[in-house]
PyMOL Python script that loads the backbone (N, CA, C, O; Angstrom):
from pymol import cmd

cmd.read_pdbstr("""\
ATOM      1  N   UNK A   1      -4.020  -8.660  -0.973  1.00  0.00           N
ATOM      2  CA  UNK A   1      -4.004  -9.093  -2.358  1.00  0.00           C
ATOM      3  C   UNK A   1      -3.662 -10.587  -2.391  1.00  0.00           C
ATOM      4  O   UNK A   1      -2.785 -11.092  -1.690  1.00  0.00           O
ATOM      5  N   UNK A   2      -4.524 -11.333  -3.374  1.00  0.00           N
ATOM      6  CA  UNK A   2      -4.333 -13.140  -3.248  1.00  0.00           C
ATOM      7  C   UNK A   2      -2.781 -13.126  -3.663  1.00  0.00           C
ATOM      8  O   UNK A   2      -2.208 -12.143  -4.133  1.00  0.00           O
ATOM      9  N   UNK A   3      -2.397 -13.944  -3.499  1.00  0.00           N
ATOM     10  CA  UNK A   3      -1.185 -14.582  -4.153  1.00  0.00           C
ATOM     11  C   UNK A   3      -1.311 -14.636  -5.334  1.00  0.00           C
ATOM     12  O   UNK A   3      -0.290 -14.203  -5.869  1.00  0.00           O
ATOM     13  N   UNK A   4      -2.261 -15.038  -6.242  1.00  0.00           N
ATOM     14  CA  UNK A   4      -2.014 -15.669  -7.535  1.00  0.00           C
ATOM     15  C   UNK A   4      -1.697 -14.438  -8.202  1.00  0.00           C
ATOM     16  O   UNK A   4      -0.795 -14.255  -9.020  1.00  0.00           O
ATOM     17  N   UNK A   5      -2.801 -13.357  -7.625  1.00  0.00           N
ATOM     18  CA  UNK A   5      -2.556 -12.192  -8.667  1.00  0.00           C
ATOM     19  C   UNK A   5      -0.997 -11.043  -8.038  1.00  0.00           C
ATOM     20  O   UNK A   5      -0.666 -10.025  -8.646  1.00  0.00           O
ATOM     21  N   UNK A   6      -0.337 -11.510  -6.861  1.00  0.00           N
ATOM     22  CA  UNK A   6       1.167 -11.021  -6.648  1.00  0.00           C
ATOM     23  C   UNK A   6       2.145 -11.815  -7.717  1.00  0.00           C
ATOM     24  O   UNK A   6       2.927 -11.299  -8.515  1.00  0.00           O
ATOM     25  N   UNK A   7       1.840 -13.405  -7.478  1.00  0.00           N
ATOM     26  CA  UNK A   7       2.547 -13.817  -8.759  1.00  0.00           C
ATOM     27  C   UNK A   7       2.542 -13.593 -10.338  1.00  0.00           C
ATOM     28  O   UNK A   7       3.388 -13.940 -11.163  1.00  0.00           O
ATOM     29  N   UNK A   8       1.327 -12.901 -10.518  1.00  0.00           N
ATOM     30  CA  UNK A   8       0.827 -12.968 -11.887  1.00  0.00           C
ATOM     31  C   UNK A   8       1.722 -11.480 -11.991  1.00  0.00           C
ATOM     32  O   UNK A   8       2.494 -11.184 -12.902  1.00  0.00           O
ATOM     33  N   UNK A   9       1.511 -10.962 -11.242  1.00  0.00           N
ATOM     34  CA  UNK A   9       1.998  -9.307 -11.649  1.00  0.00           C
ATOM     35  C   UNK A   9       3.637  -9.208 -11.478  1.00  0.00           C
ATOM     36  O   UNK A   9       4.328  -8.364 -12.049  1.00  0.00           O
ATOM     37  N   UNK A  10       4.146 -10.261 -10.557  1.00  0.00           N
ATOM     38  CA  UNK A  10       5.724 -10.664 -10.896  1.00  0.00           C
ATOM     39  C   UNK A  10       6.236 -11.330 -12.269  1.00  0.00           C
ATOM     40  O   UNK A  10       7.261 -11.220 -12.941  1.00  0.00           O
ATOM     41  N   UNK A  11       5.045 -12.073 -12.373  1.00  0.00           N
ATOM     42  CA  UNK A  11       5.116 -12.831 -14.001  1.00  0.00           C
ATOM     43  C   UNK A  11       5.560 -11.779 -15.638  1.00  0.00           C
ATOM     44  O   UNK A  11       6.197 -12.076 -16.649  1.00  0.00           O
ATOM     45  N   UNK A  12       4.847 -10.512 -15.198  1.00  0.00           N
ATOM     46  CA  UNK A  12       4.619  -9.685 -16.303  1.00  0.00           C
ATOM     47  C   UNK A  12       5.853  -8.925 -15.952  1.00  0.00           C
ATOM     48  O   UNK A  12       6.469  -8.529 -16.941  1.00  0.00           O
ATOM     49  N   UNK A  13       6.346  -8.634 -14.847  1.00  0.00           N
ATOM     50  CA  UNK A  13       7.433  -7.561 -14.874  1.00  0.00           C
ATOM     51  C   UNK A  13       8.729  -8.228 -15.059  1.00  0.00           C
ATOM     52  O   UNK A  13       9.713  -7.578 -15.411  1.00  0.00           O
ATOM     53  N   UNK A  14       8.791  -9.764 -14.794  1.00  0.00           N
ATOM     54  CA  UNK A  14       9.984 -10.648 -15.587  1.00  0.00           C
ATOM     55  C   UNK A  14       9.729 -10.482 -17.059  1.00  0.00           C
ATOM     56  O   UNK A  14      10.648 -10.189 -17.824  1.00  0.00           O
ATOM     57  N   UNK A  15       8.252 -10.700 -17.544  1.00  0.00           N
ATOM     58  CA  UNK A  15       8.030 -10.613 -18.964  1.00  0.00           C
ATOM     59  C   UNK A  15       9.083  -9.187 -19.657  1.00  0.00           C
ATOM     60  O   UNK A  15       9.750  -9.196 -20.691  1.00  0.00           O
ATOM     61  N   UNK A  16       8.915  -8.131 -18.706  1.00  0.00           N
ATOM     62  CA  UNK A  16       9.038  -7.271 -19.209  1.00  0.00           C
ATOM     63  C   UNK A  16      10.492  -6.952 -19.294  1.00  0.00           C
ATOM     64  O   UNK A  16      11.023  -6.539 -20.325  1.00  0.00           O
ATOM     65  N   UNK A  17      10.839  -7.067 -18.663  1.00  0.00           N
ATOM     66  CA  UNK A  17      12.505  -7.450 -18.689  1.00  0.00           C
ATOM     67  C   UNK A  17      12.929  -8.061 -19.988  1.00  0.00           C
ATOM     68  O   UNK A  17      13.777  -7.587 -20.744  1.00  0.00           O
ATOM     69  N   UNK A  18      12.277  -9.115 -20.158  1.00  0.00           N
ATOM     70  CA  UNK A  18      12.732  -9.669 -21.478  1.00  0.00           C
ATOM     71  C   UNK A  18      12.422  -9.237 -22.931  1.00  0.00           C
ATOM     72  O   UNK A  18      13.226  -9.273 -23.863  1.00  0.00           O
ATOM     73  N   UNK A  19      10.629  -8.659 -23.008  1.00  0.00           N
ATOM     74  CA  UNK A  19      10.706  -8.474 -24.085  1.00  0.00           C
ATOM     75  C   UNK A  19       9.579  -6.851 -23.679  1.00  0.00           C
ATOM     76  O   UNK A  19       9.295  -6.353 -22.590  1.00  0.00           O
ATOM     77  N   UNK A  20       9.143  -6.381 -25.291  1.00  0.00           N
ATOM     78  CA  UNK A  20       8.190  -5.103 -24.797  1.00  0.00           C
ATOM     79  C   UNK A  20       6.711  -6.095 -24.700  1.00  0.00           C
ATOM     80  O   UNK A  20       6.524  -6.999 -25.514  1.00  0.00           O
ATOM     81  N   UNK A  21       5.685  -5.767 -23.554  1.00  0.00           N
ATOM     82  CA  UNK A  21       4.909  -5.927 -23.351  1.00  0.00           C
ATOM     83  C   UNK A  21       3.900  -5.894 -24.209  1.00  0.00           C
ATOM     84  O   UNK A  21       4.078  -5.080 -25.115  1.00  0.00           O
ATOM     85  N   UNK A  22       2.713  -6.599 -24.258  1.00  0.00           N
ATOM     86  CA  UNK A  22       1.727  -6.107 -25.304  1.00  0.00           C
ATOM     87  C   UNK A  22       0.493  -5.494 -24.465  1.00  0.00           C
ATOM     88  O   UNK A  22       0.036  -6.040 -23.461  1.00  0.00           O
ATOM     89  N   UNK A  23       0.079  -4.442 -24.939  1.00  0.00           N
ATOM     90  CA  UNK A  23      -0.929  -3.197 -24.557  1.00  0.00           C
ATOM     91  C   UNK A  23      -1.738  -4.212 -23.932  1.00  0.00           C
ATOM     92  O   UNK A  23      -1.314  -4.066 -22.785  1.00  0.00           O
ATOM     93  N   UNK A  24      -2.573  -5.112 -23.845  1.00  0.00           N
ATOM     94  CA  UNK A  24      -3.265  -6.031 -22.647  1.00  0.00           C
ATOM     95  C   UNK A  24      -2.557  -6.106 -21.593  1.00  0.00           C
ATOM     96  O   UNK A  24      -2.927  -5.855 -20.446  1.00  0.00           O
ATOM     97  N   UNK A  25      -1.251  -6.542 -22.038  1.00  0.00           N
ATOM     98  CA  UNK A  25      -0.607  -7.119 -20.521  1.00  0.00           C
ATOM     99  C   UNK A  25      -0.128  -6.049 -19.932  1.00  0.00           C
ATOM    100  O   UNK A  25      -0.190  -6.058 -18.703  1.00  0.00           O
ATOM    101  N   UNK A  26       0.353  -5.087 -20.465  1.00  0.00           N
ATOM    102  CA  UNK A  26       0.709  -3.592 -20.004  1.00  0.00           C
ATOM    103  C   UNK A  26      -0.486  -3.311 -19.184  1.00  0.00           C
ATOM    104  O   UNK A  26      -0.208  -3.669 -18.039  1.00  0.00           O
ATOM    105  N   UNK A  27      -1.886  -2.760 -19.239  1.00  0.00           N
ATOM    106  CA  UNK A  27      -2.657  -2.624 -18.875  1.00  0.00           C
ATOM    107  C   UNK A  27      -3.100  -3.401 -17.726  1.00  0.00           C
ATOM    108  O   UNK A  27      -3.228  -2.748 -16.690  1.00  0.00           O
ATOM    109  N   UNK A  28      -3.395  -4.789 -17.663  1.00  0.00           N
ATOM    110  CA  UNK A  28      -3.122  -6.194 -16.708  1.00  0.00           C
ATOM    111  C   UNK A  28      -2.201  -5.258 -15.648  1.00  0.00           C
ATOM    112  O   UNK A  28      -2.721  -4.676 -14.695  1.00  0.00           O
ATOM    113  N   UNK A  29      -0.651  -5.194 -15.972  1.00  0.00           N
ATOM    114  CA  UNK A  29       0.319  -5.079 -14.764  1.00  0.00           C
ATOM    115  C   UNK A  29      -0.326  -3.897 -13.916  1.00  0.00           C
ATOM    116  O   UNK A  29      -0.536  -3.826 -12.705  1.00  0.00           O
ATOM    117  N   UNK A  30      -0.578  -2.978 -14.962  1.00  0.00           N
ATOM    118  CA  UNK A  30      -1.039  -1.183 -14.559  1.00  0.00           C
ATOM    119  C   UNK A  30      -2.011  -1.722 -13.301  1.00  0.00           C
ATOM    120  O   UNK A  30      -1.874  -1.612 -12.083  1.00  0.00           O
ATOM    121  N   UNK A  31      -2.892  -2.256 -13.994  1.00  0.00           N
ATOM    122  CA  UNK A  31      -4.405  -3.029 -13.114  1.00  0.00           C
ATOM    123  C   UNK A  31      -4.109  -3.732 -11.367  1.00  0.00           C
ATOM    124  O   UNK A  31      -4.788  -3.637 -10.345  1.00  0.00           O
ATOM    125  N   UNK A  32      -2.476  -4.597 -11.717  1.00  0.00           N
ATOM    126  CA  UNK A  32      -2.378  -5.323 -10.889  1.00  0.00           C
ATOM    127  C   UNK A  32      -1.172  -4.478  -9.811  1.00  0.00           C
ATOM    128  O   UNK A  32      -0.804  -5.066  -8.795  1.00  0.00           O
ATOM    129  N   UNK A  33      -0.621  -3.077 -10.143  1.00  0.00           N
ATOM    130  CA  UNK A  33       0.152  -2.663  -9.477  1.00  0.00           C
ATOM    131  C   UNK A  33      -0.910  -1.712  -8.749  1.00  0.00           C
ATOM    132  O   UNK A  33      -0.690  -1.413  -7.576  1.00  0.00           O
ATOM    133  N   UNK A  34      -2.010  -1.243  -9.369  1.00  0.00           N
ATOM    134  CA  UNK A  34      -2.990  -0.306  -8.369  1.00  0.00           C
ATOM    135  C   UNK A  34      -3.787  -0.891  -7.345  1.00  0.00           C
ATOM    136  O   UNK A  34      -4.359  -0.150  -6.546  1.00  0.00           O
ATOM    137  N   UNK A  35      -3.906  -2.224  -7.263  1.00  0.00           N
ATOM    138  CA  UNK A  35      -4.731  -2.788  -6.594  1.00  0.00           C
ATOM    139  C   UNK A  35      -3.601  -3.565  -5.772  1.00  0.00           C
ATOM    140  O   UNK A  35      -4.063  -4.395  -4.989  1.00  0.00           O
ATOM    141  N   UNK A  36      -2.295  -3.464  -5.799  1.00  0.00           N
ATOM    142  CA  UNK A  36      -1.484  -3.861  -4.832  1.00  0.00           C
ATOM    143  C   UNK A  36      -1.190  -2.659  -4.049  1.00  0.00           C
ATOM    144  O   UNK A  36      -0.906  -2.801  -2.859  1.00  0.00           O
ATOM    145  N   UNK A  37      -1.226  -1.468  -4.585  1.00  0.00           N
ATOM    146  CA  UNK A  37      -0.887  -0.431  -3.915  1.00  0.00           C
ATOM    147  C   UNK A  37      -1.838  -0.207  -3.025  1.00  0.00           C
ATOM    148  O   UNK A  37      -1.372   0.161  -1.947  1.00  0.00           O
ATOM    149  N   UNK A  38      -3.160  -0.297  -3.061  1.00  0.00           N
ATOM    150  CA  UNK A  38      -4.469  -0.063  -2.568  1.00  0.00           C
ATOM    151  C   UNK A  38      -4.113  -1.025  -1.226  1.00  0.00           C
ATOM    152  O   UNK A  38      -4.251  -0.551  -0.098  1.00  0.00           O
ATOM    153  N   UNK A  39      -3.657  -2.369  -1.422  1.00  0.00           N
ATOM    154  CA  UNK A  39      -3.596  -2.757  -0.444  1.00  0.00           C
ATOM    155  C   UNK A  39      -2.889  -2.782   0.230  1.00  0.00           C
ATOM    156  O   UNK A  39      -3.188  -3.323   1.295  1.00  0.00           O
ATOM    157  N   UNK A  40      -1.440  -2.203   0.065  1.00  0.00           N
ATOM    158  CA  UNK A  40      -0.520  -1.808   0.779  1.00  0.00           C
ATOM    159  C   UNK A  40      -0.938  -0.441   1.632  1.00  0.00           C
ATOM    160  O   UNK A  40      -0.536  -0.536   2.791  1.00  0.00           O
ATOM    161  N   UNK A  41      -1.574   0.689   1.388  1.00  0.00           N
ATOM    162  CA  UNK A  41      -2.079   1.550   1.833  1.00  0.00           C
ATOM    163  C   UNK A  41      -3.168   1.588   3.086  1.00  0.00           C
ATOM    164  O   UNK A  41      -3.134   2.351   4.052  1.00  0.00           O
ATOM    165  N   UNK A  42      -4.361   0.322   2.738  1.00  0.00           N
ATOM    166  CA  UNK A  42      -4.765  -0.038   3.590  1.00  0.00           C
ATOM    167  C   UNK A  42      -4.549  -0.583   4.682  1.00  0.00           C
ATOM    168  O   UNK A  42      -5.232  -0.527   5.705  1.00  0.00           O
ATOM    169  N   UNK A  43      -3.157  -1.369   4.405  1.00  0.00           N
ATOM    170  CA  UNK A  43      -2.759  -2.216   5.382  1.00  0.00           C
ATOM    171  C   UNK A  43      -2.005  -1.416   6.463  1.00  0.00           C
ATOM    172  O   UNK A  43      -2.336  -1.351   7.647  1.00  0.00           O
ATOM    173  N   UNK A  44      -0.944  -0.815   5.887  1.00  0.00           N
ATOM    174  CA  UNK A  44      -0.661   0.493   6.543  1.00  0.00           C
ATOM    175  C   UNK A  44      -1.537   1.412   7.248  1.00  0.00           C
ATOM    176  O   UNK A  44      -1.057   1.729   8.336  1.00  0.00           O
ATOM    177  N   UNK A  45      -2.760   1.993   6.971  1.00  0.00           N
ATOM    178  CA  UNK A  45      -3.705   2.792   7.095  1.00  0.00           C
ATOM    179  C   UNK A  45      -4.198   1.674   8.933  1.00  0.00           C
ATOM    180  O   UNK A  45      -4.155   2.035  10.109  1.00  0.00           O
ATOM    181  N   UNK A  46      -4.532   0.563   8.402  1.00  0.00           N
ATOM    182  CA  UNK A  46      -4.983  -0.323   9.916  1.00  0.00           C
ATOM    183  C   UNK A  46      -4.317  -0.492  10.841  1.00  0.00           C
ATOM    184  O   UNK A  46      -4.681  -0.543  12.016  1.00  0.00           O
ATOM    185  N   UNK A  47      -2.698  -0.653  10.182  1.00  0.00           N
ATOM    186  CA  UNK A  47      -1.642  -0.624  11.540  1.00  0.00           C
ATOM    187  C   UNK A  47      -1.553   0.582  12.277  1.00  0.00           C
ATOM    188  O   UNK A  47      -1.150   0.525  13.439  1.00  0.00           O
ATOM    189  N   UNK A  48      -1.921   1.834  11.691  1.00  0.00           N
ATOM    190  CA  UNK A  48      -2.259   2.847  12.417  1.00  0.00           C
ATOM    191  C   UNK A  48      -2.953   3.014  12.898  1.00  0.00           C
ATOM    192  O   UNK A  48      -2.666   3.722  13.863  1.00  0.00           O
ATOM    193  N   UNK A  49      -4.341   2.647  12.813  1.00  0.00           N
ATOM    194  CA  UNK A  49      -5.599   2.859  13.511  1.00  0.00           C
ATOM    195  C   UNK A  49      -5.196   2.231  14.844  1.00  0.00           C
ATOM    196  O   UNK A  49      -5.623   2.811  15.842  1.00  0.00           O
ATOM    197  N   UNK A  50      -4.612   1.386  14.988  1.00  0.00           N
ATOM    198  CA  UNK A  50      -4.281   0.251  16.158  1.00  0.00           C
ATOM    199  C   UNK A  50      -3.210   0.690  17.009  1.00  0.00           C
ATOM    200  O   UNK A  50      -3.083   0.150  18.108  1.00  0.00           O
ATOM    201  N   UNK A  51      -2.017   2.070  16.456  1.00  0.00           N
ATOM    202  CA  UNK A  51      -0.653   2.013  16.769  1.00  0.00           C
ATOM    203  C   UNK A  51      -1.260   3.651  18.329  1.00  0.00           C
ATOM    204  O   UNK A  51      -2.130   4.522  18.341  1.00  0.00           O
ATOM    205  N   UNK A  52      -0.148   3.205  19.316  1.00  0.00           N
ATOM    206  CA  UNK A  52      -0.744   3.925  20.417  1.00  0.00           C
ATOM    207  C   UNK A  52       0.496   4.325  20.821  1.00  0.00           C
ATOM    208  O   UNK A  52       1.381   3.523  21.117  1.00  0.00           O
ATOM    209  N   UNK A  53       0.671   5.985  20.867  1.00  0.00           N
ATOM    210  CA  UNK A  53       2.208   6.590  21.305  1.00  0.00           C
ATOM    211  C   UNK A  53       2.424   6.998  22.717  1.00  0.00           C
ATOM    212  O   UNK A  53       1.649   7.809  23.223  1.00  0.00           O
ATOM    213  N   UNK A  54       3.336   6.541  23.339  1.00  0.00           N
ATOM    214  CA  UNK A  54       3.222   6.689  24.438  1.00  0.00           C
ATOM    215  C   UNK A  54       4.368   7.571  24.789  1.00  0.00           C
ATOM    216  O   UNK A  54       5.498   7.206  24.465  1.00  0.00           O
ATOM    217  N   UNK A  55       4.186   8.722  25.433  1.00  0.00           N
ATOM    218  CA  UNK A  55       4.703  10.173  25.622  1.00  0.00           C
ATOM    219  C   UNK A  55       5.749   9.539  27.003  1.00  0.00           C
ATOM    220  O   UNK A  55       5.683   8.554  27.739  1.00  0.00           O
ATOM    221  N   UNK A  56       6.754  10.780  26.845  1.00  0.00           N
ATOM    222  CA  UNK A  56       7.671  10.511  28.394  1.00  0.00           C
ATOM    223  C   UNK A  56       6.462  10.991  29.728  1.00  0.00           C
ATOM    224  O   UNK A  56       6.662  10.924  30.941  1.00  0.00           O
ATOM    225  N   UNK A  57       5.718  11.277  29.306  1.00  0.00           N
ATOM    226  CA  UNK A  57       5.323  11.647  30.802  1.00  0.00           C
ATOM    227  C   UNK A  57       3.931  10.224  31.287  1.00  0.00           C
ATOM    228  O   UNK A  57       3.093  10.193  32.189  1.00  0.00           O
ATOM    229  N   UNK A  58       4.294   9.204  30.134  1.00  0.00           N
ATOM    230  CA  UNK A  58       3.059   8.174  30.262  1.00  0.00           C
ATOM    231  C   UNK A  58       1.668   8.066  29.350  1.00  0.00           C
ATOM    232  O   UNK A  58       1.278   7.091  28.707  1.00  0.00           O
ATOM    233  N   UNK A  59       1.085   9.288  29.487  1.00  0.00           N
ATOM    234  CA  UNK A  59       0.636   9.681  28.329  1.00  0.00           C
ATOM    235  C   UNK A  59       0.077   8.655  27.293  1.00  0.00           C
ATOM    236  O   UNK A  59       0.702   7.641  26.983  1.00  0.00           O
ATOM    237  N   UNK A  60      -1.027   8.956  26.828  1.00  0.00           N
ATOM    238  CA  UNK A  60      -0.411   7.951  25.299  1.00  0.00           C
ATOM    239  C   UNK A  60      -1.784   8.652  24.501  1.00  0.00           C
ATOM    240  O   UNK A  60      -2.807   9.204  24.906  1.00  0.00           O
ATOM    241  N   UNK A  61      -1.300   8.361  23.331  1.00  0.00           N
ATOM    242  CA  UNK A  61      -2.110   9.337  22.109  1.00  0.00           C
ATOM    243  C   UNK A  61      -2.463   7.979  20.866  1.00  0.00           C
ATOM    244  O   UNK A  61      -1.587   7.259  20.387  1.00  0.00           O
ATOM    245  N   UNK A  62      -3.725   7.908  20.589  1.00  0.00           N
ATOM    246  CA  UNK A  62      -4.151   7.073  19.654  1.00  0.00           C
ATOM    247  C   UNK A  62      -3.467   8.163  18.654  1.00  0.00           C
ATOM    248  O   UNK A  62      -3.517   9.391  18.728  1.00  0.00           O
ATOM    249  N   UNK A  63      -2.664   7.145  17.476  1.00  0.00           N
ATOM    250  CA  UNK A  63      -2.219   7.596  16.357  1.00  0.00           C
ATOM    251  C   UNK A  63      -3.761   8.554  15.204  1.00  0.00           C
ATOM    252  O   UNK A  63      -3.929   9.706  14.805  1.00  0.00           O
ATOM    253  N   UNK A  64      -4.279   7.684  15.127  1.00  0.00           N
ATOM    254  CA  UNK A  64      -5.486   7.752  14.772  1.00  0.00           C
ATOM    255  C   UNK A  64      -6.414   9.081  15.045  1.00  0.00           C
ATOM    256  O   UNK A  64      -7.210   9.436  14.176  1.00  0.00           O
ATOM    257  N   UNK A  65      -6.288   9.796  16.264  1.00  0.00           N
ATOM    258  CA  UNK A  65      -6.609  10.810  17.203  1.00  0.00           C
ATOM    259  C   UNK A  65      -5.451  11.950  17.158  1.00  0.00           C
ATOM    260  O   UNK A  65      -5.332  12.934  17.888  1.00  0.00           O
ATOM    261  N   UNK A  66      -4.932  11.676  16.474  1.00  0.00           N
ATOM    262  CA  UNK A  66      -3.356  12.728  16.005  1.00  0.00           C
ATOM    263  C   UNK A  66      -3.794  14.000  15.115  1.00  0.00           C
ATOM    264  O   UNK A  66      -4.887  13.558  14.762  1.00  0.00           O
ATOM    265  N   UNK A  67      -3.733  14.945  14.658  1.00  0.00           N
ATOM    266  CA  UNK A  67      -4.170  15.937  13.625  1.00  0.00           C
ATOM    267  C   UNK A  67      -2.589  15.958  12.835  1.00  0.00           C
ATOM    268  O   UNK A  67      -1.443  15.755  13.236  1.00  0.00           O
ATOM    269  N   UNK A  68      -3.161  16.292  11.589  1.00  0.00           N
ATOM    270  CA  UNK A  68      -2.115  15.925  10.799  1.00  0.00           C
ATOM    271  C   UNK A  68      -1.211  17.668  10.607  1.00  0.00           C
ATOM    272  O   UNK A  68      -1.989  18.602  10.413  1.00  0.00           O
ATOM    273  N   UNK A  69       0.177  17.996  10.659  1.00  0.00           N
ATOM    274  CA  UNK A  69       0.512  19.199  10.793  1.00  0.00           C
ATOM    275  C   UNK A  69       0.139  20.169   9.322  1.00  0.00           C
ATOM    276  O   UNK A  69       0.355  19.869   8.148  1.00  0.00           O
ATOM    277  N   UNK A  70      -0.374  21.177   9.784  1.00  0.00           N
ATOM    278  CA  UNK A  70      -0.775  21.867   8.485  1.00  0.00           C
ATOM    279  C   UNK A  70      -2.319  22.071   8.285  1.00  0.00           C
ATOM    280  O   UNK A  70      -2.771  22.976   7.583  1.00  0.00           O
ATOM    281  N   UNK A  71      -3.201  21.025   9.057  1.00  0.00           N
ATOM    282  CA  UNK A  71      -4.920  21.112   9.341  1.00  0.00           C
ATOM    283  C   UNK A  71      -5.003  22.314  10.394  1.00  0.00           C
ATOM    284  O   UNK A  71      -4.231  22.509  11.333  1.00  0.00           O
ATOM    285  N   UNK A  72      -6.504  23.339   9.896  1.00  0.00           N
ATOM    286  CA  UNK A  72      -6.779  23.993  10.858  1.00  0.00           C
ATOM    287  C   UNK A  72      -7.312  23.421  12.177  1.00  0.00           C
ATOM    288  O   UNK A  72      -7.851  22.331  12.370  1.00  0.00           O
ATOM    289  N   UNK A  73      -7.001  24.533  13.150  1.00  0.00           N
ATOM    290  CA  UNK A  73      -7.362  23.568  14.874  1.00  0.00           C
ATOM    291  C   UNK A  73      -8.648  23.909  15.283  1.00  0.00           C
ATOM    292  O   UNK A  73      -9.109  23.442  16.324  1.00  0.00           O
TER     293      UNK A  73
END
""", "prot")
cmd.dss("prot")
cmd.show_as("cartoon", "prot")
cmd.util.cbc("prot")
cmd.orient("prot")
């Protein structure tokens, strides 16, 4: 996510602190907290694709190549 729009969406939640928001800018923050989340998720999501566990016996298991507990085998 650019900067301008991390600052812009810090901008509105100081706003909001101070006074009640108006239904644009409410909407704006809504806008600018889903598309920060998106990229927090992704970013997370890549450090995993990349992250490699390495077992006591040497071993090592792409995270990525993991089954998640609770999927049929």
């Amino acid at each position: 996510m650019e900067k301008k729009k991390l600052d812009r969406l810090s901008e509105l939640t100081a706003i909001s602190r101070q006074r009640e928001l108006t239904e644009k800018e409410k909407s704006e923050r809504e806008a600018l907290r889903m598309e920060y989340r998106r990229s927090i998720v992704a970013n997370f999501s890549d450090t995993l694709e990349h992250t490699t566990i390495v077992e006591p016996d040497g071993s090592k298991i792409k995270v990525k190549d993991m089954k998640r507990s609770g999927e049929d085998q």
